[in-house]
C-alpha positions as CSV (number, residue, x, y, z in Angstrom):
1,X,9.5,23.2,2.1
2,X,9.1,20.0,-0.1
3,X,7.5,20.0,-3.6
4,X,7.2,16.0,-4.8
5,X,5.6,16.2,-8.8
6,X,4.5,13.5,-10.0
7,X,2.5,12.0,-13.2
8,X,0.2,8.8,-13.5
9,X,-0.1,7.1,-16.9
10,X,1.8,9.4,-18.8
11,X,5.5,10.3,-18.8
12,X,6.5,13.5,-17.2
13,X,9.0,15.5,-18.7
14,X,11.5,17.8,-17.2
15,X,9.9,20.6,-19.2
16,X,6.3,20.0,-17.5
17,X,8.0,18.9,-14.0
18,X,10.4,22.5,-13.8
19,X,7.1,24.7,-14.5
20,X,5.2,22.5,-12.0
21,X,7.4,23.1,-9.5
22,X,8.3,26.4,-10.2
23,X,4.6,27.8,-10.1
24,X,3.8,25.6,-7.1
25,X,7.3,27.2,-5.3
26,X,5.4,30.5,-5.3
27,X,2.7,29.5,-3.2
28,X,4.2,29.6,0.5
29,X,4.2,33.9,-0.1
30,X,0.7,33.7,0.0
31,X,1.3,31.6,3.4
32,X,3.8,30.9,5.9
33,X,2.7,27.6,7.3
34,X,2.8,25.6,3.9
35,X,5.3,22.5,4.7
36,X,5.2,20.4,1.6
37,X,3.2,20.5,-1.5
38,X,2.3,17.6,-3.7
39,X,1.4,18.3,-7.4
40,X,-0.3,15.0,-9.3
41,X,-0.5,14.9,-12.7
42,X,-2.7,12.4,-14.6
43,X,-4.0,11.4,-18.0
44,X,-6.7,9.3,-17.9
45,X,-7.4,9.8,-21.7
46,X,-5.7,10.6,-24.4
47,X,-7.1,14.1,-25.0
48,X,-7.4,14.7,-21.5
49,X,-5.0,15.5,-18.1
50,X,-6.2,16.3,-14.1
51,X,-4.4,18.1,-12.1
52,X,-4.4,18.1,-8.3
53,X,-2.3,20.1,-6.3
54,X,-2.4,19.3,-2.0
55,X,-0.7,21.6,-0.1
56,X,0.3,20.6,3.7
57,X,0.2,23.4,5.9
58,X,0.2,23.3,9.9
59,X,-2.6,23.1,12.2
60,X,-5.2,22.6,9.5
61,X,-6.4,20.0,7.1
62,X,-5.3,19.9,3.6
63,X,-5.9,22.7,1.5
64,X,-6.8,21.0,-2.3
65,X,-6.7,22.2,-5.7
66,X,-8.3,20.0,-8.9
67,X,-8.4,21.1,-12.6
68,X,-9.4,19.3,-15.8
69,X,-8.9,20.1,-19.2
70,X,-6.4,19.2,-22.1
71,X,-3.7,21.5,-22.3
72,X,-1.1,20.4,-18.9
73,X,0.5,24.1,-18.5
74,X,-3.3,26.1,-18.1
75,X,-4.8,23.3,-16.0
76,X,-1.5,23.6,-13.8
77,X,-1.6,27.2,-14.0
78,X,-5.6,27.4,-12.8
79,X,-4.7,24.7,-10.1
80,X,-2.1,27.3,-8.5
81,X,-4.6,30.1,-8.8
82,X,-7.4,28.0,-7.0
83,X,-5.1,27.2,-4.1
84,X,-3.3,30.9,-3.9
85,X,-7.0,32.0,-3.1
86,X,-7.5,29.2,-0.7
87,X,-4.3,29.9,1.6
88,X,-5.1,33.7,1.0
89,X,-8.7,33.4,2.3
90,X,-7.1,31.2,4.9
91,X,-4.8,33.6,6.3
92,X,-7.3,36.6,6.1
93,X,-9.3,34.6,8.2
94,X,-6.8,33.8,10.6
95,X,-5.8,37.7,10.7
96,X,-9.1,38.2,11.7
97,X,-9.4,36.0,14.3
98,X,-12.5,34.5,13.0
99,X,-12.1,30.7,12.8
């Protein structure tokens, strides 16, 4: 499995890239089918960062996580939370054969 972090106009340090990755590592035990996951970080103010986290699993779309707010760890933290429930309603669903 592939994690790619990445940060739009602002710098991203190793510091904020290693947690990144690290929370975003533990979201293929929630679902086997995850192949890559993408985590964006951007700053479009100065007080102010987004967070989008896209994770690529197989035979389905996307599954997509967005945050806003000003501190990078919580908005990275409630990004991973968003998508954990997303695959886990996923593979309930998919347990219970009702597509």
């Amino acid at each position: 499995m592939r994690i790619q972090v990445t940060g739009k106009h602002m710098d991203l340090t190793p510091a904020i890239q290693q947690y990144a990755e690290q929370k975003a590592g533990k979201l293929p035990r929630y679902y086997d089918g995850v192949q890559s996951i993408s985590v964006v970080i951007e700053r479009p103010k100065a007080d102010h960062v987004e967070v989008e986290i896209r994770a690529d699993v197989e035979h389905h779309d996307d599954f997509v996580a967005k945050t806003s707010g000003q501190d990078v760890y919580e908005c990275i933290d409630l990004s991973v939370d968003k998508l954990h429930r997303q695959l886990s309603d996923f593979k309930e669903r998919l347990k219970n054969n009702k597509h």
